[in-house]
C-alpha positions in Angstrom: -16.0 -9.5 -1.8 -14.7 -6.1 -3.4 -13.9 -4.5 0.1 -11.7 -7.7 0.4 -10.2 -7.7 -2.8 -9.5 -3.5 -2.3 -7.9 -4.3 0.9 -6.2 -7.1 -0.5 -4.3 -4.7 -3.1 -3.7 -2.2 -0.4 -2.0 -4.7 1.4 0.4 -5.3 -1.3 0.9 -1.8 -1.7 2.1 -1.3 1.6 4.0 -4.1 2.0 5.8 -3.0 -1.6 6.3 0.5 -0.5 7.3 -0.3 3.0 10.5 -2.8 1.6 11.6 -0.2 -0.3 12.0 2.5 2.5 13.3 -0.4 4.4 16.2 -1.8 2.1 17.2 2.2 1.6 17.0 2.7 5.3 19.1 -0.4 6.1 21.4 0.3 3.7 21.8 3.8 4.7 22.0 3.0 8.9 24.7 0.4 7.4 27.1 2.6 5.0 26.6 5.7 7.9 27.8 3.6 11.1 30.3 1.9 8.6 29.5 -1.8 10.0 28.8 -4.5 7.2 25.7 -4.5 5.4 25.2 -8.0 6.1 25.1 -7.8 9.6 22.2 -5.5 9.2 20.7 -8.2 6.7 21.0 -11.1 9.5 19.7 -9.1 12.3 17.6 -6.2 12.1 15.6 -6.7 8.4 15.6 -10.9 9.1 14.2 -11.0 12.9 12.0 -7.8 11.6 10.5 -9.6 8.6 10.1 -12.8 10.9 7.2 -11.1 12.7 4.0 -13.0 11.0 5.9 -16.5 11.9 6.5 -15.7 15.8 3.2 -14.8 16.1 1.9 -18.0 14.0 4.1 -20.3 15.8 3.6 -19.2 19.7 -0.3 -18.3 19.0 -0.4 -22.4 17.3 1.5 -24.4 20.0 -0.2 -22.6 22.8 -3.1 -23.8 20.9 -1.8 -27.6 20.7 -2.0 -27.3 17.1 2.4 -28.0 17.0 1.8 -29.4 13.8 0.7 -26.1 12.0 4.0 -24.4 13.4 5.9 -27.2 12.3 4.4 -26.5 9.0 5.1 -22.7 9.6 8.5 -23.1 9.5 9.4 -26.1 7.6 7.1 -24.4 4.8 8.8 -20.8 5.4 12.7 -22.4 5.2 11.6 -24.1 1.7 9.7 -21.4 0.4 12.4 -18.5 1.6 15.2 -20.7 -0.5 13.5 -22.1 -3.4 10.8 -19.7 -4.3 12.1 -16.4 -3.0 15.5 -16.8 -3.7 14.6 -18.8 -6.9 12.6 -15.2 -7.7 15.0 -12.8 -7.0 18.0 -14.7 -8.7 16.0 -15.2 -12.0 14.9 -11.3 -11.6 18.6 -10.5 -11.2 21.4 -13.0 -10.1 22.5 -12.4 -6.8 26.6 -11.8 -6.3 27.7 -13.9 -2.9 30.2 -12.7 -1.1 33.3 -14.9 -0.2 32.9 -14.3 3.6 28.9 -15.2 2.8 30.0 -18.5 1.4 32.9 -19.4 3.9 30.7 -18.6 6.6 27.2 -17.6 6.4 26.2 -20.3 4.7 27.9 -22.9 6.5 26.1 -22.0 9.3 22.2 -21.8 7.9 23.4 -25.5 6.8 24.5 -26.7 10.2 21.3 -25.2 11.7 19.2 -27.1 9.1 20.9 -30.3 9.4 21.2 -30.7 13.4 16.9 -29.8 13.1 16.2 -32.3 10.4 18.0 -34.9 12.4 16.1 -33.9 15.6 13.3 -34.6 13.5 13.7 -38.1 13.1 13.3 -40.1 16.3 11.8 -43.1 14.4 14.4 -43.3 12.0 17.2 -44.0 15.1 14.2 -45.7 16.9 11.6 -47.3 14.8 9.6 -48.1 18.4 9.1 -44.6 19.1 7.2 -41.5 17.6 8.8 -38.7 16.1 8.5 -35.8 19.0 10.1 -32.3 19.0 11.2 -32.3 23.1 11.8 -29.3 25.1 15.7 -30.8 25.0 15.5 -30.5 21.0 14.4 -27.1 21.0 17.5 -26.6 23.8 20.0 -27.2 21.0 18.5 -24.8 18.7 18.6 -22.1 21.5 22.2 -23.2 21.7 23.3 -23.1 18.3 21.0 -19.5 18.0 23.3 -18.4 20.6 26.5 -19.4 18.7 24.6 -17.6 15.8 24.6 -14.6 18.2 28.5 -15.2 19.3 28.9 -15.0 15.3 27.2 -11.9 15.1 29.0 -9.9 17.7 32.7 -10.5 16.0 31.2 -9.6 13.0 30.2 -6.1 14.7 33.6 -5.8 16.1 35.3 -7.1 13.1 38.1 -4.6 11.9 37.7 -4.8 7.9 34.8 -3.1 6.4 32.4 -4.8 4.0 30.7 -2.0 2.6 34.4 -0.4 1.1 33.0 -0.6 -2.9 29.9 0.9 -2.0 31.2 3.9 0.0 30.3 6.2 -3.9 27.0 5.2 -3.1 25.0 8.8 -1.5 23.4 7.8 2.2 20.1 8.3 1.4 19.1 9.2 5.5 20.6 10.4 8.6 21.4 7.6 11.0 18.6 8.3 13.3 15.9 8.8 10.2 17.1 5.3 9.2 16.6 4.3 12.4 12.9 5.4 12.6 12.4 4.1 9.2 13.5 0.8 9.7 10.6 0.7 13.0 7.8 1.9 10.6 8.8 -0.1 7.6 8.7 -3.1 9.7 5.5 -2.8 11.8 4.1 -1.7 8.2 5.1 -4.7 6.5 4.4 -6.9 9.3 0.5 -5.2 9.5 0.4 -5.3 5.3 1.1 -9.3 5.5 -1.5 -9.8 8.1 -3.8 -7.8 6.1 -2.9 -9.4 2.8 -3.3 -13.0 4.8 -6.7 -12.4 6.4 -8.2 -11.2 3.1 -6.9 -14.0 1.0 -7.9 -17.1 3.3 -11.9 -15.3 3.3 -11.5 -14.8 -0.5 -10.6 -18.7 -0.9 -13.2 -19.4 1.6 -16.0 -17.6 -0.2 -14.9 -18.9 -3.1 -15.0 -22.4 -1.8 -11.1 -23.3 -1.9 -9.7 -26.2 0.0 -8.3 -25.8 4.0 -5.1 -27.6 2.6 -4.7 -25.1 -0.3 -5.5 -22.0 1.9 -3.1 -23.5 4.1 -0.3 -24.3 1.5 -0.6 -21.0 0.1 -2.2 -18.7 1.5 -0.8 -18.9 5.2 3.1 -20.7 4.5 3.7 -18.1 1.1 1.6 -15.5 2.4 3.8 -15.2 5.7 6.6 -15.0 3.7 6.1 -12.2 1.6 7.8 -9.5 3.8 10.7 -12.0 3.1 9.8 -12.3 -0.5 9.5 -8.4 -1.5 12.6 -7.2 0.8 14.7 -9.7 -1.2 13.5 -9.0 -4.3 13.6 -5.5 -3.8 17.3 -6.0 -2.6 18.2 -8.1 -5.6 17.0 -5.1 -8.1 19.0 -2.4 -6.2 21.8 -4.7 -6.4 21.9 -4.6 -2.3 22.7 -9.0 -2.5 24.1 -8.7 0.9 20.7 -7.7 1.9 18.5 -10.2 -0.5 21.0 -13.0 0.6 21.4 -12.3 4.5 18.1 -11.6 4.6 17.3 -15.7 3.8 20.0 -16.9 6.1 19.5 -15.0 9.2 15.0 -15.4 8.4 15.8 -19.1 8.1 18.1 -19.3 11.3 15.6 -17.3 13.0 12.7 -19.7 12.0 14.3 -22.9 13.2 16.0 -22.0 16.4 13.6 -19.0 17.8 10.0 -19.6 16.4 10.3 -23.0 16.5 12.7 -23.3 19.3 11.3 -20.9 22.0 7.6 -22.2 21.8 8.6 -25.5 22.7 10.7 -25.1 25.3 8.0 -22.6 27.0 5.3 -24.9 26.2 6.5 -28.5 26.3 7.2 -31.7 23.5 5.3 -32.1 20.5 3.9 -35.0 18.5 5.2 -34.7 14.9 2.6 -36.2 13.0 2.0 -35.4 8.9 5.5 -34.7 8.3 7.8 -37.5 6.2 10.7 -37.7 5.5 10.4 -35.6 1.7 9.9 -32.7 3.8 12.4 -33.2 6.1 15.2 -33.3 3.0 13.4 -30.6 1.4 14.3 -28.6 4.3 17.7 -30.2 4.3 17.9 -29.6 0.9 17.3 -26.2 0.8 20.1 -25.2 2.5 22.5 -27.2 0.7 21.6 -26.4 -2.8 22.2 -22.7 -2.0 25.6 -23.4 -0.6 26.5 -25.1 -3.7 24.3 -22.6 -5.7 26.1 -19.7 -4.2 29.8 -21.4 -4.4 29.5 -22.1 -8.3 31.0 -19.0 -9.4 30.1 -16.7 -6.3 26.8 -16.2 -8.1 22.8 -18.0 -8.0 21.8 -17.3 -11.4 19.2 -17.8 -13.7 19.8 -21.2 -14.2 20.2 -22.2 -10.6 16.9 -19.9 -10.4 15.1 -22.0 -12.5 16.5 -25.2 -10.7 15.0 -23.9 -7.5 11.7 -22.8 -9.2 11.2 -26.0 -10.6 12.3 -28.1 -6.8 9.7 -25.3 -5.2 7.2 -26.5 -7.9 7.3 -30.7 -7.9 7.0 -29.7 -4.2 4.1 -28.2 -4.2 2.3 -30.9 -6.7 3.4 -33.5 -4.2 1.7 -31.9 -1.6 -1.4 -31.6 -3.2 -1.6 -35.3 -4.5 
C-alpha cells in the first residue's frame, strides 16, 4: 500500500512539472514562429493531452466493451467543461477571445450537438435501439475534417493573435520547445497512467465500488493532463491555452476517439446511457458558449455554476 501511495504522489509530481514545461514550451514555439497561440492550444497540447482516452477507447471497443468508451468520452466532454474549466475559472477567470467566441466555440457546439443527436435512435424511432454505426462515426470523421479545414486558415491567417504578448521574453529556442513539448507529453501521458493504475488498486484494496473506481478514478483520472495544463494556463494568464486546450480535447474526443474506433471496428449497442447524459454533454458545450460570451470572461460565478452542474451530476450517478 505505501509503494502505491509513493507512486501515486510521484505521479502527480510529474504530471505537475511536465504541464508546466509544456504551457512555457507551447507558448514559446507559438510567440517564436509568430502563429496564434490558440492554434497551438487546439492541436499540439489538445491531441497531446488526449493520449490516455485513444488508448482507453481503441483498447475498450476492440474489447466489445463500447460502452466503457462511450463513457470515456461522454464522461471526459463533461468533466473537461464543468469541472476543469469550472476549476481553472474559479482559480482565475479565464479572458475569451472574440475570435474564440465567434468561432471556436461555435464549432465544439456543432460537434456536440450533431453526436448527441446521433445518439438517439429511439427517440426518432422508438422500435429501434440506440446504436453508434460505422455511418455515425462517418460524420464525426467529417466534421473533424472541417475542424482540420478550420485549422489550416487559421495557420495561414494574416493577423497575428499573439500581438499584446510580443513583451513577453521566449522562454526557449524554437527547436528546444519543440523537444519539450515531445517529453512533456509522453511524461504526462506516462504520469496519468501511473496515477490511474495506482488509484484503481488503492480503491480496490480498500474495498471501493467498480462504479466509483470507474466514475472517478478512470473518467477524472484520464483527464488530469487536461485538468493541470488548463489550470496551469489559467495561472500564467495563457487563456488561449486553458480555453483551446478544452475545445480542441473535446473535439478530439467525439470525432477521433470515439469516431475512429467505430468505424475500424463496426456499430455499437448504446446501452446505460439516457438521455441526462446525453444533454449533459449537450449542455456542456452550450453553457460555455454563453459562459464565455457574458462579458468575454467565465468567472467565478459561472465557475461555481459549473462546479455545482459537475456536482448534482455526479450524485445522480451514484443514486
Amino acid at each position: 500500500m505505501f509503494l502505491k501511495i509513493f507512486l501515486l504522489l510521484i505521479g502527480f509530481v510529474i504530471i505537475i512539472k511536465s504541464s508546466d514545461v509544456l504551457v512555457d514550451a507551447a507558448s514559446s514555439l507559438a510567440l517564436k514562429l509568430k502563429i496564434p497561440k490558440m492554434l497551438i492550444a487546439l492541436t499540439i497540447v489538445s491531441f497531446g493531452t488526449c493520449a490516455p482516452e485513444v488508448a482507453i477507447s481503441f483498447q475498450s471497443v476492440q474489447a466489445g466493451d463500447g460502452a466503457m468508451a462511450f463513457a470515456n468520452v461522454i464522461g471526459s466532454c463533461i468533466v473537461n467543461v464543468f469541472l476543469i474549466i469550472g476549476l481553472a475559472s474559479f482559480i482565475r477567470p479565464i479572458k475569451v477571445r472574440f475570435a474564440t467566441i465567434k468561432k471556436e466555440l461555435p464549432l465544439l457546439s456543432l460537434v456536440t450537438s450533431v453526436f448527441a443527436i446521433l445518439m438517439l435512435d429511439s427517440l426518432f424511432n422508438p422500435f429501434t435501439k440506440n446504436t453508434f454505426s460505422r455511418a455515425d462515426a462517418l460524420v464525426l470523421i467529417i466534421l473533424f475534417c472541417i475542424f482540420v479545414l478550420y485549422l489550416i486558415q487559421m495557420l495561414f491567417r494574416k493577423n497575428n493573435s499573439n500581438t499584446e504578448s510580443e513583451e513577453m521574453q521566449i522562454k526557449y529556442s524554437p527547436l528546444v520547445a519543440c523537444i519539450l513539448l515531445v517529453v512533456s507529453i509522453i511524461l504526462i501521458a506516462y504520469s496519468s497512467d501511473l496515477i490511474v493504475n495506482n488509484a484503481k488498486e488503492i480503491a480496490h484494496s480498500l474495498g471501493i465500488s467498480e462504479k466509483i473506481i470507474t466514475m472517478f478514478v478512470i473518467v477524472v483520472g484520464t483527464s488530469l493532463p487536461e485538468m493541470i495544463m488548463t489550470i496551469t494556463s489559467a495561472k500564467k494568464n495563457e487563456f488561449d491555452m486553458a480555453i483551446g486546450n478544452i475545445i480542441g480535447t473535446n473535439i478530439f474526443n467525439v470525432c477521433i476517439v470515439l469516431g475512429l474506433p467505430i468505424l475500424f471496428y463496426g456499430d455499437i449497442v448504446l446501452t446505460g446511457f439516457g438521455l441526462v447524459d446525453i444533454t449533459m454533454v449537450f449542455l456542456s458545450s452550450t453553457l460555455l458558449f454563453l459562459f464565455a460570451r457574458s462579458e468575454r470572461t467565465v468567472n467565478r460565478k459561472e465557475a461555481i455554476v459549473m462546479l455545482g452542474i459537475f456536482i448534482f451530476y455526479y450524485i445522480y450517478l451514484l443514486f
